[in-house]
C-alpha positions as a printed NumPy array, in Angstrom:
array([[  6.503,  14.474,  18.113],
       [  6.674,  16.301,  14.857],
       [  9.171,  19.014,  13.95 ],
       [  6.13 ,  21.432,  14.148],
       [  5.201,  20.693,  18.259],
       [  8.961,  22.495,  18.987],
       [  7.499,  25.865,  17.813],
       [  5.425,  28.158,  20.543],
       [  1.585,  27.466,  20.874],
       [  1.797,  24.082,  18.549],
       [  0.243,  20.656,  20.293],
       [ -0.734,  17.872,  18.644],
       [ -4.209,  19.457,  17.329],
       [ -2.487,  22.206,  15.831],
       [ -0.153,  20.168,  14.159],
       [ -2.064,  17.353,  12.598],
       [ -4.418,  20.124,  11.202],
       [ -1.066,  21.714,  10.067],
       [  0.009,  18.436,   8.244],
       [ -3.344,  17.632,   7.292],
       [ -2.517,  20.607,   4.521],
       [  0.439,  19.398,   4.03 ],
       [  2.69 ,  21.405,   6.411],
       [  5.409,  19.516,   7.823],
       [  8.091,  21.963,   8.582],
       [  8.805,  25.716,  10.584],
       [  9.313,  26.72 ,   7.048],
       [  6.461,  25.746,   5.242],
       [  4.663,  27.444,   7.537],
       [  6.342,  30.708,   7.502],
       [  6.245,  30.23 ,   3.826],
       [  2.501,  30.368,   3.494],
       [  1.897,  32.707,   6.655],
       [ -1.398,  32.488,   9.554],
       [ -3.875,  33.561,   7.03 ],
       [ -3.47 ,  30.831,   4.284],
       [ -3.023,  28.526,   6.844],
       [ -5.468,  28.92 ,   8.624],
       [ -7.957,  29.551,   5.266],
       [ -7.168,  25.724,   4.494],
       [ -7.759,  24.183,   8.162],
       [-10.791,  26.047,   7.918],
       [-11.554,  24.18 ,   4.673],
       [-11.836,  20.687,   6.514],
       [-12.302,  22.005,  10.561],
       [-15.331,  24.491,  10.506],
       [-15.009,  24.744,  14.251],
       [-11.533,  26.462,  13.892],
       [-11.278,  29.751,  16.008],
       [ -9.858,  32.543,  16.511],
       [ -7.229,  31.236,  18.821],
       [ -6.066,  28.88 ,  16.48 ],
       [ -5.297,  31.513,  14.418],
       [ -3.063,  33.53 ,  17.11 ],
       [ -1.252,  30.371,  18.022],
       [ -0.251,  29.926,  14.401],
       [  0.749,  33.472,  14.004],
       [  2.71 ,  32.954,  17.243],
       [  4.394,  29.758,  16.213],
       [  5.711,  31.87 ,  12.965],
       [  7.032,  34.254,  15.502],
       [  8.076,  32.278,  17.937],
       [  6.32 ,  33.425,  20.699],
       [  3.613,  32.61 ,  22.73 ],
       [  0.443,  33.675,  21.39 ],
       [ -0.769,  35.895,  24.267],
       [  2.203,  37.883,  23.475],
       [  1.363,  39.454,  19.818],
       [  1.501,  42.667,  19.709],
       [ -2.175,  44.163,  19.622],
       [ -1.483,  45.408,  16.841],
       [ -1.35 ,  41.417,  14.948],
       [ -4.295,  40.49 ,  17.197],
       [ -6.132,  43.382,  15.712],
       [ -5.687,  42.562,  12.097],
       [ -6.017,  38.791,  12.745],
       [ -9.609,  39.369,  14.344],
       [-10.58 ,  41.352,  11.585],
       [ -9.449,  38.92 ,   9.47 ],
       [-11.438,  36.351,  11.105],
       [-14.523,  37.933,  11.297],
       [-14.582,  38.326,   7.298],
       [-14.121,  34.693,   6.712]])
């Protein structure tokens, strides 16, 4: 188990694609944020969805991704659905 599997929402899916871009650590991830993130897994896993993107947002938080405010889910769907 990788350093990244301690954070909320993070199993091993999540974090191979997370190393696959070379993330290896709480900070690296916080360091290039849910969007960018996300944009790269994208890049290699087409079938990446929208949950994937709230668990990674949670993880940065630290909570569990059914618990972002609606306000994050908002701007993450939107997000999303301009990819």
């Amino acid at each position: 188990m990788g350093e990244l599997m301690k954070l909320p929402n993070v199993g091993k899916v999540l974090e191979r694609n997370l190393n696959e871009i070379g993330i290896y650590t709480e900070n690296q991830l916080k360091e290039i944020g849910s969007k960018e993130a996300f944009i790269h897994i994208r890049g290699f896993d087409p079938g990446a969805c929208l949950h994937m993107l709230y668990g990674i947002q949670g993880a940065i938080e630290g909570i569990k991704d059914s618990c972002l405010s609606e306000y994050t889910k908002q701007n993450l769907k939107e997000f999303y659905k301009n990819l």
